[in-house]
The first five atom37 places (N, CA, C, CB, O) and aatype in JSON, in Angstrom:
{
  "aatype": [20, 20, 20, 20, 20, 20, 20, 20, 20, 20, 20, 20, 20, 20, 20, 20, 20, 20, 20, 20, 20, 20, 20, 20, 20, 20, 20, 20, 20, 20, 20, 20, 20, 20, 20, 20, 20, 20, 20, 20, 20, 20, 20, 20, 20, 20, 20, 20, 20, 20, 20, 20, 20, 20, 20, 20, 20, 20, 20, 20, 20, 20, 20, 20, 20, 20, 20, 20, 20, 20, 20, 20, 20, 20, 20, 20, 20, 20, 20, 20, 20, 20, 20, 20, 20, 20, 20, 20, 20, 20, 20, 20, 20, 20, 20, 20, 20, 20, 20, 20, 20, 20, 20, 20, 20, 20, 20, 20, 20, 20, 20, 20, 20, 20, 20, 20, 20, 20, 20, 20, 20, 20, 20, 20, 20, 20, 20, 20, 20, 20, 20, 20, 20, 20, 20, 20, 20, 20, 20, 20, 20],
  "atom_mask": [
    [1, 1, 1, 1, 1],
    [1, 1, 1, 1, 1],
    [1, 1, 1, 1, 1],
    [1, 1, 1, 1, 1],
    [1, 1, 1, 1, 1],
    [1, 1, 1, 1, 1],
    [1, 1, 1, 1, 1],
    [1, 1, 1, 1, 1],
    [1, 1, 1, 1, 1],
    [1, 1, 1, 1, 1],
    [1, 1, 1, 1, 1],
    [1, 1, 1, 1, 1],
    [1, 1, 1, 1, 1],
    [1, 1, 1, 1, 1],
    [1, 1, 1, 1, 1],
    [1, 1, 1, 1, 1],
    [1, 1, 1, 1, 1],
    [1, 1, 1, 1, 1],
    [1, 1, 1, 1, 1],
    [1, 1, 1, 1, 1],
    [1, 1, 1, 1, 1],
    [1, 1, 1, 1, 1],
    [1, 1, 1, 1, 1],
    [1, 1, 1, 1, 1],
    [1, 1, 1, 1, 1],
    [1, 1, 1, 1, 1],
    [1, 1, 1, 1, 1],
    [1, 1, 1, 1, 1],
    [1, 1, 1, 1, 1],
    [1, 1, 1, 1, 1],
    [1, 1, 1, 1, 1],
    [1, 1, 1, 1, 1],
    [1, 1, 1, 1, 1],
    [1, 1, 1, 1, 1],
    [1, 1, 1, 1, 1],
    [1, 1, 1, 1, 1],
    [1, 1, 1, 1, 1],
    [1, 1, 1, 1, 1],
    [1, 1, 1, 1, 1],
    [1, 1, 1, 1, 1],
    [1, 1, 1, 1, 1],
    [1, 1, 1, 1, 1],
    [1, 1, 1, 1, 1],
    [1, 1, 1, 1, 1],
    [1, 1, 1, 1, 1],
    [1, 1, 1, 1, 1],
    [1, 1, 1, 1, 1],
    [1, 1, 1, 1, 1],
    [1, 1, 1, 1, 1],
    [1, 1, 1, 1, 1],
    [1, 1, 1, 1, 1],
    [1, 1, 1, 1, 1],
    [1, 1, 1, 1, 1],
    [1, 1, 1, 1, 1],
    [1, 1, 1, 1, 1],
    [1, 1, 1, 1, 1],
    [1, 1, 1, 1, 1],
    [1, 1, 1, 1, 1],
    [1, 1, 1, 1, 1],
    [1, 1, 1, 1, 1],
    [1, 1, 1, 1, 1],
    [1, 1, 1, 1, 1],
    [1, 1, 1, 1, 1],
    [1, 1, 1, 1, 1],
    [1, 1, 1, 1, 1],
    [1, 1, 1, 1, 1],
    [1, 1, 1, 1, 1],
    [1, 1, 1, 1, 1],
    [1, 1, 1, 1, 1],
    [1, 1, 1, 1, 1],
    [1, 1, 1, 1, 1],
    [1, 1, 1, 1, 1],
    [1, 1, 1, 1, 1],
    [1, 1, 1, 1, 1],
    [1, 1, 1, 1, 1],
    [1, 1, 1, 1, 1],
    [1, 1, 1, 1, 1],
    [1, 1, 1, 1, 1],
    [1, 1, 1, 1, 1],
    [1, 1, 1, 1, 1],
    [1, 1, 1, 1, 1],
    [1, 1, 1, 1, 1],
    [1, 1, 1, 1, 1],
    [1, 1, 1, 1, 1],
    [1, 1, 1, 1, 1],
    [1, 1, 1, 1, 1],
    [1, 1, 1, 1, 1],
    [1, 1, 1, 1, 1],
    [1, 1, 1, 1, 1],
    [1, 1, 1, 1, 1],
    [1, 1, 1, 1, 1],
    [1, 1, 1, 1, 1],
    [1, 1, 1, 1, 1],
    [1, 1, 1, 1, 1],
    [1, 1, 1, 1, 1],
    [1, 1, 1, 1, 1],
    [1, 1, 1, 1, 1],
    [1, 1, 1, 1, 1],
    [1, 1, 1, 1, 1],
    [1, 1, 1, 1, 1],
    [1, 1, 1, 1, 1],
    [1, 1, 1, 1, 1],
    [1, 1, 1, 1, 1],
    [1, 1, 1, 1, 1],
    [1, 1, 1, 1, 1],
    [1, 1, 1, 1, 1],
    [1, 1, 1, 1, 1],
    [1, 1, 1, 1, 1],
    [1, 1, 1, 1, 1],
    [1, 1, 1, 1, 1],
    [1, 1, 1, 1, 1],
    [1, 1, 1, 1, 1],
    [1, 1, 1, 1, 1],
    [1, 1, 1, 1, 1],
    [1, 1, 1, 1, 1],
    [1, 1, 1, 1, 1],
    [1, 1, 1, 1, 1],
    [1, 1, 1, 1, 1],
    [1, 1, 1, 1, 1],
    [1, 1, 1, 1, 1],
    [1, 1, 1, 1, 1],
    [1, 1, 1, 1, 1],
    [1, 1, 1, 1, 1],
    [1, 1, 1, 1, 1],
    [1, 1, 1, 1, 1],
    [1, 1, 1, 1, 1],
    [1, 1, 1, 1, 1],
    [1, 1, 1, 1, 1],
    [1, 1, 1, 1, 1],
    [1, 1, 1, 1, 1],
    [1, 1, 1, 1, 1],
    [1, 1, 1, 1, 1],
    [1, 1, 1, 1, 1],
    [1, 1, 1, 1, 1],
    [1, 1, 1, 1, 1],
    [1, 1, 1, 1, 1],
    [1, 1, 1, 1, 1],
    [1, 1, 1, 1, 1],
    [1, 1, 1, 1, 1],
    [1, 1, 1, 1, 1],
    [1, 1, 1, 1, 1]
  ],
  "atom_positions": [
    [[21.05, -38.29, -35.06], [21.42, -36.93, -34.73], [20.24, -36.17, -34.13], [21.93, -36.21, -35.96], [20.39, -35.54, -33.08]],
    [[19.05, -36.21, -34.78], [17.84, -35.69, -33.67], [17.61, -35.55, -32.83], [17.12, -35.91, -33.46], [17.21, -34.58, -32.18]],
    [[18.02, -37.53, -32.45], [17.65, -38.12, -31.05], [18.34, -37.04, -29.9], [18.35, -39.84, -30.89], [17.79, -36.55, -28.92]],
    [[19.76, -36.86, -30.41], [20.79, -36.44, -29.3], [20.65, -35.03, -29.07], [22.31, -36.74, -29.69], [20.95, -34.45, -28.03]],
    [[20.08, -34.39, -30.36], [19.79, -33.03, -30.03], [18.43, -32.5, -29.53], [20.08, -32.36, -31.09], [18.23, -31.36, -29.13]],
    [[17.33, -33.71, -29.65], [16.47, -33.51, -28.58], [16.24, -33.61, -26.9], [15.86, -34.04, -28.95], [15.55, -33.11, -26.01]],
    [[17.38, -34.7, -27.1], [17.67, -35.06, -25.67], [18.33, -33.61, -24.89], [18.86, -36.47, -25.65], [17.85, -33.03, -23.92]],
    [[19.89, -33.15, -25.85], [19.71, -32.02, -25.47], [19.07, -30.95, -25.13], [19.96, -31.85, -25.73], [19.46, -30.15, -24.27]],
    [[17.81, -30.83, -25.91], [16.73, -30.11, -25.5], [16.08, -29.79, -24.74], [16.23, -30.19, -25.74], [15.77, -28.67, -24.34]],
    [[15.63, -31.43, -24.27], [14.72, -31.59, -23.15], [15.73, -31.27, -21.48], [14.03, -33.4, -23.34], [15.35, -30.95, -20.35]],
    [[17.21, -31.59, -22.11], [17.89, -31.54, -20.81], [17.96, -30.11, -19.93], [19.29, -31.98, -21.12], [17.9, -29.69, -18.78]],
    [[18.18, -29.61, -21.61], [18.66, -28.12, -20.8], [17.31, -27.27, -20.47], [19.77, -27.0, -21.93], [17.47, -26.2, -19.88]],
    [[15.96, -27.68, -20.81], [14.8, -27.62, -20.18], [14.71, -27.78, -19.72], [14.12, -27.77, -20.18], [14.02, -26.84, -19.31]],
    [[14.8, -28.64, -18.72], [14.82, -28.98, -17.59], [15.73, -28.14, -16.44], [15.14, -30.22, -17.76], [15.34, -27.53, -15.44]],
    [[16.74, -28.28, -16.85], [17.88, -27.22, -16.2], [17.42, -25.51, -15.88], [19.22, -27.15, -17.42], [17.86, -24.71, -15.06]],
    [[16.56, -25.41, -16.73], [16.47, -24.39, -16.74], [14.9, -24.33, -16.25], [16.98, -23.87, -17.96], [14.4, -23.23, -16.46]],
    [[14.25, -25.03, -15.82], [13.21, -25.12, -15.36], [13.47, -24.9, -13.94], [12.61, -26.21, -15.75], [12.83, -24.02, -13.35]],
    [[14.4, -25.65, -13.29], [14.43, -26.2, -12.29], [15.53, -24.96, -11.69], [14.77, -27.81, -12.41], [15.42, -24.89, -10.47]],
    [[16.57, -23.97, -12.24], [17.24, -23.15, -12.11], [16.25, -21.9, -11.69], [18.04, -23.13, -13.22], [16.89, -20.9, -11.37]],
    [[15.18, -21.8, -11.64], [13.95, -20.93, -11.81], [13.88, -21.03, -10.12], [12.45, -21.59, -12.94], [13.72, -20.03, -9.43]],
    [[13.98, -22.04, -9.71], [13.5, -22.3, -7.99], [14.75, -21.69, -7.42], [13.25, -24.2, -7.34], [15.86, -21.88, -7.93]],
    [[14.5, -20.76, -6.12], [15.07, -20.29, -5.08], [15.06, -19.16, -4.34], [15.9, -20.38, -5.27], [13.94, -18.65, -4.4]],
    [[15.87, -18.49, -3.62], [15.24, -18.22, -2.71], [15.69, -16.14, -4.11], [15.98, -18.9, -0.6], [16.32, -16.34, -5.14]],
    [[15.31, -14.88, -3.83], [15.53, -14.12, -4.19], [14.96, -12.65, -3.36], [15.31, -14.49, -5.28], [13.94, -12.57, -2.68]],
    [[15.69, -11.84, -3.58], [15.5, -9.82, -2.65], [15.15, -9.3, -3.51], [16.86, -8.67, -2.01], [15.73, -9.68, -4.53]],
    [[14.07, -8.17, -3.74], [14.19, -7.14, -4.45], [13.76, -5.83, -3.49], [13.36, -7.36, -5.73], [13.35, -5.99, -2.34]],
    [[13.91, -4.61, -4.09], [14.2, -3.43, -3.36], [13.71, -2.89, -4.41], [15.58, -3.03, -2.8], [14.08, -3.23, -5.53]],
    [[12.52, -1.66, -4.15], [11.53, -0.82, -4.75], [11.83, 0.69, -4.39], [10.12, -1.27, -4.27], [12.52, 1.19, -3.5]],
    [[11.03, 1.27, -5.43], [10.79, 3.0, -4.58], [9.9, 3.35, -5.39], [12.12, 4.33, -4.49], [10.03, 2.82, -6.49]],
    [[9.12, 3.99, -5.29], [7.7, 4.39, -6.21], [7.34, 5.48, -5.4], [6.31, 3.18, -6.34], [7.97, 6.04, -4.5]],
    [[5.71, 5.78, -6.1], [4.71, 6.35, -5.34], [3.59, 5.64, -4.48], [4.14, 7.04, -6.17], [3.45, 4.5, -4.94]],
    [[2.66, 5.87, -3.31], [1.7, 5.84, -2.86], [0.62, 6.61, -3.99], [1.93, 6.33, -1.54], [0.52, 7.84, -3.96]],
    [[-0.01, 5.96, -4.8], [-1.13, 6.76, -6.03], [-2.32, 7.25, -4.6], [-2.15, 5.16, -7.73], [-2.77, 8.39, -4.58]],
    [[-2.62, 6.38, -3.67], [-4.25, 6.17, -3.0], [-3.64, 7.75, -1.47], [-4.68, 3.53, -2.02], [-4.47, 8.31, -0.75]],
    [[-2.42, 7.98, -1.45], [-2.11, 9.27, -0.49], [-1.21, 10.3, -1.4], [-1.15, 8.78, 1.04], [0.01, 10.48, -1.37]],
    [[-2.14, 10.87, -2.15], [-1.43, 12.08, -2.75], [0.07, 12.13, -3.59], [-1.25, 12.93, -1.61], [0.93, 12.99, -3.77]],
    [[-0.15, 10.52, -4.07], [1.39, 10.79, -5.14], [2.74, 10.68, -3.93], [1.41, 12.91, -6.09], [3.91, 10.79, -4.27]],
    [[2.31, 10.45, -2.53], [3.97, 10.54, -1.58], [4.87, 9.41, -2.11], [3.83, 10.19, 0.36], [4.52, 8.55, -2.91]],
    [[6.19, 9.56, -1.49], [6.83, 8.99, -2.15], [6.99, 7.25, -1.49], [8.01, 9.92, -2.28], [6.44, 7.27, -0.39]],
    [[7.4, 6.16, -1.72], [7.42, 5.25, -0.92], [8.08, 4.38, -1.29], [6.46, 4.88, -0.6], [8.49, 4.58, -2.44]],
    [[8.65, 2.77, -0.52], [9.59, 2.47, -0.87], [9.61, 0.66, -0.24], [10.6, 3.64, -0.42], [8.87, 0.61, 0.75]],
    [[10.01, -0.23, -0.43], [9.67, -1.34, -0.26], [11.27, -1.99, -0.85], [8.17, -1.67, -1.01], [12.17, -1.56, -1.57]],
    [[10.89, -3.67, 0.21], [12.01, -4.54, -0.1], [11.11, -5.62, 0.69], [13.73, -4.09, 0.45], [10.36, -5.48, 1.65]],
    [[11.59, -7.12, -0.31], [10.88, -8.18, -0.08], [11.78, -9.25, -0.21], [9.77, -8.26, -0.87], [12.75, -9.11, -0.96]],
    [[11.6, -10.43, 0.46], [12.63, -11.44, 0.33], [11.81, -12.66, 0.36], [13.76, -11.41, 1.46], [11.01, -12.85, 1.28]],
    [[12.02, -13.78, -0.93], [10.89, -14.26, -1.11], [11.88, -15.83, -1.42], [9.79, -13.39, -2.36], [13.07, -15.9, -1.13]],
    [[11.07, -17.0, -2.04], [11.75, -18.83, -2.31], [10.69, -18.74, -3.88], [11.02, -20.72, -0.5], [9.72, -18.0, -4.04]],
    [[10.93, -19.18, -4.33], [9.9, -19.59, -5.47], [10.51, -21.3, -5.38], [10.15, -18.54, -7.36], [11.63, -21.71, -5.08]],
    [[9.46, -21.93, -5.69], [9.56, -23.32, -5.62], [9.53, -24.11, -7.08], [8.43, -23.78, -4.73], [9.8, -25.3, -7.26]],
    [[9.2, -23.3, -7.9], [9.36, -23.27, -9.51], [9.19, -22.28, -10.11], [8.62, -24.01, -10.19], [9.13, -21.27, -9.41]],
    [[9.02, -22.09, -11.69], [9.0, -21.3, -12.21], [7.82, -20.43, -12.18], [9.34, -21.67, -13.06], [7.67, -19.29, -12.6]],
    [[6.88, -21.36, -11.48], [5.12, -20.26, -11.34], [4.83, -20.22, -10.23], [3.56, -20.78, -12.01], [3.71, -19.72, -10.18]],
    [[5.28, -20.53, -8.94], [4.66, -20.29, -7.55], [5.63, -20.07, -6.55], [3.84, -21.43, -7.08], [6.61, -20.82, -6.51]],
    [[5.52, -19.15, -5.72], [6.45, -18.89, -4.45], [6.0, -18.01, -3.56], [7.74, -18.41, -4.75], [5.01, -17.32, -3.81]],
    [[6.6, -17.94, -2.53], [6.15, -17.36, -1.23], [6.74, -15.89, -1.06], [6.63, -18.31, 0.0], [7.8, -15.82, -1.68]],
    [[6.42, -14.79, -0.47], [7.58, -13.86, -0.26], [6.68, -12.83, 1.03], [8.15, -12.9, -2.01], [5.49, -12.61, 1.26]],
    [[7.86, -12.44, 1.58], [7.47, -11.58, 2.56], [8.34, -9.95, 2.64], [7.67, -12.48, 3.87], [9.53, -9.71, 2.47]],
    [[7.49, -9.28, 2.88], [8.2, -8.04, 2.9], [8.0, -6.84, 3.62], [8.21, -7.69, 1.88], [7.58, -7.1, 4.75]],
    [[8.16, -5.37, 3.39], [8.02, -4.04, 4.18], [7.64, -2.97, 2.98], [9.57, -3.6, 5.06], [7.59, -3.15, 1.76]],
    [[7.47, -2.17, 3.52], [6.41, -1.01, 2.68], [6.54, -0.06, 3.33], [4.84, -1.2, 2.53], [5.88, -0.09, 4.36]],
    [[7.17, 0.87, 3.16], [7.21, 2.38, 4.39], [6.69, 3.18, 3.37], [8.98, 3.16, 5.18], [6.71, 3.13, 2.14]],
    [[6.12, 4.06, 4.36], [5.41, 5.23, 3.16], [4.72, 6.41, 4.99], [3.31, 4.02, 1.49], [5.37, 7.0, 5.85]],
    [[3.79, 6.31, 4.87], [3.35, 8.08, 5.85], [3.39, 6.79, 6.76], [1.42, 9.52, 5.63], [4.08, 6.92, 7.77]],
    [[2.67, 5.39, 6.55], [2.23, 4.32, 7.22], [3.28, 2.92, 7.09], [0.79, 4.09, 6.67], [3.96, 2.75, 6.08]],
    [[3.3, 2.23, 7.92], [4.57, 1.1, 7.49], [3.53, 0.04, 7.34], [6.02, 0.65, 8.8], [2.41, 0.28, 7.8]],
    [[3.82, -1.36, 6.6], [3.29, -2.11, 6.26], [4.12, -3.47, 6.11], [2.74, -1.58, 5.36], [4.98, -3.41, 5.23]],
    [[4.02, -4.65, 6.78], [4.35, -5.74, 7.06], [3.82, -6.87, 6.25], [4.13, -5.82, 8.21], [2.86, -7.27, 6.91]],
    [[3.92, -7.61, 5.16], [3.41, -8.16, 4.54], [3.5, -9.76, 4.42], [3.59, -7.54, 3.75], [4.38, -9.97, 5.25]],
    [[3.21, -10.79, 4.0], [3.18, -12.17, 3.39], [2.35, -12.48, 2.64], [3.12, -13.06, 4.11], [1.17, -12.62, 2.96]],
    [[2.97, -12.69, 1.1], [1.76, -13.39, 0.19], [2.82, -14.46, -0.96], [0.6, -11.84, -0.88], [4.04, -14.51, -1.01]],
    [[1.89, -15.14, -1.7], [1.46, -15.99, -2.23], [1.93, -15.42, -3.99], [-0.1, -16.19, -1.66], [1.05, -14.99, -4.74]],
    [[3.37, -15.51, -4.42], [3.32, -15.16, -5.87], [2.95, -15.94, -6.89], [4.34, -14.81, -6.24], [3.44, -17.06, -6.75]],
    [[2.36, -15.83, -7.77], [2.02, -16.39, -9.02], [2.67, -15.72, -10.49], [0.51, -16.31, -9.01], [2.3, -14.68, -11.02]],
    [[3.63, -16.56, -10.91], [4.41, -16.5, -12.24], [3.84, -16.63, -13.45], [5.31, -17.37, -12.31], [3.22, -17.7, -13.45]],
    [[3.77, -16.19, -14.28], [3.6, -16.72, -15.85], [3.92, -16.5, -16.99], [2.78, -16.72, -16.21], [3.15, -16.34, -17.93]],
    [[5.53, -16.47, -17.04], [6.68, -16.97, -17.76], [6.74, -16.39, -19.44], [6.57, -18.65, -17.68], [7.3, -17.38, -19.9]],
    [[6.65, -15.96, -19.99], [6.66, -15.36, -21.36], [7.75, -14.93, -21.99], [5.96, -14.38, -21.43], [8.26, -13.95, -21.45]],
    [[8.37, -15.4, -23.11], [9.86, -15.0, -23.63], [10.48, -13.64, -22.73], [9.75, -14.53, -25.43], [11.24, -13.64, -21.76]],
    [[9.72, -12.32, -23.58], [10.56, -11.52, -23.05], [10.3, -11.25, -21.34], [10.47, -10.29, -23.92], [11.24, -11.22, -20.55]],
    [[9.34, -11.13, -21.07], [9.29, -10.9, -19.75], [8.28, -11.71, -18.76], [9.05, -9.58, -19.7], [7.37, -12.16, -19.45]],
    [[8.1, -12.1, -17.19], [7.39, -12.43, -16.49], [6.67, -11.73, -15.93], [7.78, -12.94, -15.96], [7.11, -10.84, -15.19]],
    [[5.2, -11.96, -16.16], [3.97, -11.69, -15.33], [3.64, -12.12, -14.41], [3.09, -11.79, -15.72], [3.36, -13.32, -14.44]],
    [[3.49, -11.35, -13.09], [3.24, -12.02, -11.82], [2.35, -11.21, -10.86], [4.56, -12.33, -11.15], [2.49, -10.0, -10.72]],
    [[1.43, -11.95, -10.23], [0.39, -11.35, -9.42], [0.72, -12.04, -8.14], [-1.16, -11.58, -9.96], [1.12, -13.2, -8.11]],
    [[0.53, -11.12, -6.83], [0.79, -11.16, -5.48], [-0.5, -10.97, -4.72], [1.79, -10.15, -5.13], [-1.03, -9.87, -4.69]],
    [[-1.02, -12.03, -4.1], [-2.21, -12.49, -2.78], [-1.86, -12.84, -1.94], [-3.12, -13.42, -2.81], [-1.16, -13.83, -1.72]],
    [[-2.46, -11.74, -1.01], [-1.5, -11.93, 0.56], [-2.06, -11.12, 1.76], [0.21, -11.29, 0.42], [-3.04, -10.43, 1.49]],
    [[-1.59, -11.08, 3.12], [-1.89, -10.53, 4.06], [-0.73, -9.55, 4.57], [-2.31, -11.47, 4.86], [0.46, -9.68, 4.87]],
    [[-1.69, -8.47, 4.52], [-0.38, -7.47, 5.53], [-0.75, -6.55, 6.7], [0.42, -6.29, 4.57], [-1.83, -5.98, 6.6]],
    [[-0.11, -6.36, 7.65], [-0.37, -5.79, 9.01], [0.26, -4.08, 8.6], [0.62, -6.82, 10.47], [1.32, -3.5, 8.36]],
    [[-0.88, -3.88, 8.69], [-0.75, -2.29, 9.13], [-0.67, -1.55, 10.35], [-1.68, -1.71, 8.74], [-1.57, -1.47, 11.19]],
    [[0.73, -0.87, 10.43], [0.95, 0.32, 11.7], [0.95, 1.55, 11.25], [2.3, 0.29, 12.5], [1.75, 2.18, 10.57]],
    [[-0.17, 1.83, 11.78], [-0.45, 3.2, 11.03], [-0.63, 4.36, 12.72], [-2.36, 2.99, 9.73], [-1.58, 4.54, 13.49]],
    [[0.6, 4.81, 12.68], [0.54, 6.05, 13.99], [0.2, 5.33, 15.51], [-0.95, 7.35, 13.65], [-0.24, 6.09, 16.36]],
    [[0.35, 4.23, 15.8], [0.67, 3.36, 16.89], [-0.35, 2.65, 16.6], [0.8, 3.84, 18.31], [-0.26, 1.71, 17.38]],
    [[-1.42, 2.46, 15.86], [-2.39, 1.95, 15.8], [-2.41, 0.73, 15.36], [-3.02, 2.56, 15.33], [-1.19, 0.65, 15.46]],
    [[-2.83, -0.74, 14.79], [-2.14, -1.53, 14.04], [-3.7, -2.49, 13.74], [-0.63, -2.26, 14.88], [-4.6, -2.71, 14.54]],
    [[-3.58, -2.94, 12.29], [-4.6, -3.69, 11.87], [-4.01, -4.4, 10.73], [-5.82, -2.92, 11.58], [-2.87, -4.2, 10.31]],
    [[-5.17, -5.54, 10.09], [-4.59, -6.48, 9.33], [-4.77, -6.03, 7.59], [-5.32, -7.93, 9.79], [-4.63, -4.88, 7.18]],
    [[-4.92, -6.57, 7.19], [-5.36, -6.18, 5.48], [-5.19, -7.14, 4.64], [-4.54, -5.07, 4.75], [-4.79, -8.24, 5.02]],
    [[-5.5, -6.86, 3.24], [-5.55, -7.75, 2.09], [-4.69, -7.32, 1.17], [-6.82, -7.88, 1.5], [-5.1, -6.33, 0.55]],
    [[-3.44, -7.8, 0.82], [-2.42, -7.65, -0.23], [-2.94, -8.16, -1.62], [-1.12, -8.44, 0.19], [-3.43, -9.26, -1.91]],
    [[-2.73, -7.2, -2.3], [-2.85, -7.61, -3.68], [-2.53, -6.68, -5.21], [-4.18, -7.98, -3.65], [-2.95, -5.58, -5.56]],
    [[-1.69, -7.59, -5.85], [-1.37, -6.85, -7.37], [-0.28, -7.65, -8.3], [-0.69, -5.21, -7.12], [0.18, -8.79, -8.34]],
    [[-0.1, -6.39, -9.04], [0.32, -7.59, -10.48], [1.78, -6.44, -10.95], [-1.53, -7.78, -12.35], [1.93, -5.23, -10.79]],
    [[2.85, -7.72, -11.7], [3.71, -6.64, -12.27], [4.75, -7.27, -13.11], [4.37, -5.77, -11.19], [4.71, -8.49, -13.2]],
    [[5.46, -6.77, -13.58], [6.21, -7.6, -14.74], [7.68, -7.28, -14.61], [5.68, -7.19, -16.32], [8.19, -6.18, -14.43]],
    [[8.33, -8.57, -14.74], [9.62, -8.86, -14.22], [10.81, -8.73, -15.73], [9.5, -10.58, -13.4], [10.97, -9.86, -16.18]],
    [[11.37, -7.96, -16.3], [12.38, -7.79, -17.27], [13.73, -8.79, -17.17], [12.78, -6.32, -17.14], [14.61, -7.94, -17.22]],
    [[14.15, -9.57, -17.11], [15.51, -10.27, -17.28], [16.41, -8.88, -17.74], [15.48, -11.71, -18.6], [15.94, -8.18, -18.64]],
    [[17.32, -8.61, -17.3], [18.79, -8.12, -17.85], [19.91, -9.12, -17.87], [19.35, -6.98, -16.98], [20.63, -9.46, -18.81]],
    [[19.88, -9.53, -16.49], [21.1, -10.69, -16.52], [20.22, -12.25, -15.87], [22.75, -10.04, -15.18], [19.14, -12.33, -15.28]],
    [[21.12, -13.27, -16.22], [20.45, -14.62, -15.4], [20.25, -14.43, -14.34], [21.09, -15.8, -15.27], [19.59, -15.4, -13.96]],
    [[20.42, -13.66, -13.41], [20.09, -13.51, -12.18], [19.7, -11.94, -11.31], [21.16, -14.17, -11.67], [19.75, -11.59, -10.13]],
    [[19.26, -11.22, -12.74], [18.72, -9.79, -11.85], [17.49, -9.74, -12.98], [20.05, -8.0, -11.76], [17.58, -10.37, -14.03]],
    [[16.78, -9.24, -12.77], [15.46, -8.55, -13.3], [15.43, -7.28, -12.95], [14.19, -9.12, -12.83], [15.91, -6.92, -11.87]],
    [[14.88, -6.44, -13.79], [14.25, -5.05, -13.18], [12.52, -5.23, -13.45], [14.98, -3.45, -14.16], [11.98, -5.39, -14.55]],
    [[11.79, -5.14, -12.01], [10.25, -4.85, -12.08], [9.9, -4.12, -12.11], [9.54, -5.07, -11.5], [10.54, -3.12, -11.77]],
    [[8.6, -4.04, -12.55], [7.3, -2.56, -12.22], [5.9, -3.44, -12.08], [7.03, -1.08, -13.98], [5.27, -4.17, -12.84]],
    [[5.71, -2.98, -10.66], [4.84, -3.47, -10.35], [3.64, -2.48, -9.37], [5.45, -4.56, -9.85], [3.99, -1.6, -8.59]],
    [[2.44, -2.81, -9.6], [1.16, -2.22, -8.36], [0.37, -2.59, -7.56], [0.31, -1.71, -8.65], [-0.51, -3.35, -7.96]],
    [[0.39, -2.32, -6.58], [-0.2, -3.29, -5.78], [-1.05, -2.32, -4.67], [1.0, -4.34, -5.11], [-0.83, -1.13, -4.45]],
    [[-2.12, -3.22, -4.01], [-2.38, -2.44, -3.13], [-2.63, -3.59, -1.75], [-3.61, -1.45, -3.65], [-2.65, -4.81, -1.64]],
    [[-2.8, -2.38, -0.8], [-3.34, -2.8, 0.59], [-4.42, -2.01, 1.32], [-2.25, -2.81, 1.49], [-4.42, -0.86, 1.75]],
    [[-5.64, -3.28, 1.35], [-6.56, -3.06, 1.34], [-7.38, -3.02, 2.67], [-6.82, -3.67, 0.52], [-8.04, -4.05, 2.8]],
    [[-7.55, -1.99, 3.86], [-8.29, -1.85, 4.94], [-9.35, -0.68, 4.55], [-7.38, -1.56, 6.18], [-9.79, -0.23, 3.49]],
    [[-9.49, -0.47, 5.58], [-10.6, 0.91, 6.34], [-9.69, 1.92, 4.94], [-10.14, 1.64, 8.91], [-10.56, 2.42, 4.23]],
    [[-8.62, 2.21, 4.56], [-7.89, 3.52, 3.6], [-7.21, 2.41, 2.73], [-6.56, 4.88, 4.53], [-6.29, 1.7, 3.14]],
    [[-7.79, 2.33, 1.43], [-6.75, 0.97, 0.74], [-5.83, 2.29, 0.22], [-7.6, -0.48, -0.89], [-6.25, 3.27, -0.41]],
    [[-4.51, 2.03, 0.64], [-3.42, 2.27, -0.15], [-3.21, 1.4, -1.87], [-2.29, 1.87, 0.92], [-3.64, 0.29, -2.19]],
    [[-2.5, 2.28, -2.61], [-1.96, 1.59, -3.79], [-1.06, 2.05, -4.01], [-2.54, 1.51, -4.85], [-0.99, 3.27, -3.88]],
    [[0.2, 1.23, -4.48], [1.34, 1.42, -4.87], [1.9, 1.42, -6.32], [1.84, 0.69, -4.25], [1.22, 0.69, -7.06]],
    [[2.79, 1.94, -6.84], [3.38, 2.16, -8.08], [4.53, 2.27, -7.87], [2.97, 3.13, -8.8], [5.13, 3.28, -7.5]],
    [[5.15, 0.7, -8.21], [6.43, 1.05, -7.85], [7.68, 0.07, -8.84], [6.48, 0.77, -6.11], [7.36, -1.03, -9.29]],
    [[8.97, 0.61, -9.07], [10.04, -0.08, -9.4], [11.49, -0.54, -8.95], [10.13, 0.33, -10.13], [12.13, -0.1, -8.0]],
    [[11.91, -1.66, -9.99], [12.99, -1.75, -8.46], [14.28, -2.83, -9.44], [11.9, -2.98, -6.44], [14.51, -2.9, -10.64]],
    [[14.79, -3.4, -8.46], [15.55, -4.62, -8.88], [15.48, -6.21, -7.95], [17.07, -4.05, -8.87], [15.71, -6.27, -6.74]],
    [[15.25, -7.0, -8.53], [15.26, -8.06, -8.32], [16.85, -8.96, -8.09], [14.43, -8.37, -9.3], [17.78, -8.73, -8.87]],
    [[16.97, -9.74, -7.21], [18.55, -10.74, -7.27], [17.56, -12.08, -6.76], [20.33, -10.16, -5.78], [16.77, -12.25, -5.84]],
    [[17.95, -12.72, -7.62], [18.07, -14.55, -7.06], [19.31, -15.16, -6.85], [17.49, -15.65, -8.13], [20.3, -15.04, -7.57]],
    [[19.23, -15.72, -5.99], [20.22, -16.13, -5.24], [20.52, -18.05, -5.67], [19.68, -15.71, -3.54], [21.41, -18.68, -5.09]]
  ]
}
């Protein structure tokens, strides 16, 4: 009887390891903290390839728009996921346009198997590093 209920164990570990990979949207609205508290707003569409690493790319409007790609890092904890974002993003700021350094951290809530609500901060880092404070909802697909 062990045997079969470990096997079960390991199975649905697995299942559920591997249920973790794909592709997922989330959609933000916060503040800009680094321009006077304005208001701002973001959506990203990203693959995770397991439960701790994936890719995502996204947008950032605020006084300045912001074009992004980075590099997520997961780390999985009963109630909720911790995750930090390293990445590059192109700044258009008033026709002007330059590159930058993405980066921050934020924690992912489960409600249902397939939505989370985040809060996460991040910034982007040129010549004026912006920082963000922001929340939202997550869908995996």
């Amino acid at each position: 009887m062990r045997k079969l209920i470990s096997i079960i164990l390991a199975a649905t570990a697995g299942i559920a390891y591997a249920d973790d990979a794909g592709v997922y949207i989330n959609a933000n609205a916060g503040i800009n903290t680094g321009s006077n508290y304005q208001f701002a707003y973001n959506a990203n569409a990203g693959y995770m390839f397991n439960r701790y690493l994936g890719v995502e790319a996204g947008f950032t409007g605020a006084s300045t728009s912001y074009w992004d790609a980075a590099i997520k890092g997961v780390l999985p904890i009963p109630i909720v996921d911790i995750y930090g974002r390293l990445g590059m993003s192109y700044v258009n700021n008033y026709g002007s346009t330059s590159g930058a350094v993405l980066y921050g951290v934020g924690v992912a809530f489960p409600i249902l198997p397939y939505i989370r609500i985040n809060i996460e901060d991040y910034a982007i880092s040129n010549a004026s590093t912006q920082n963000f404070l922001m929340g939202g909802l997550e869908v995996k697909f």
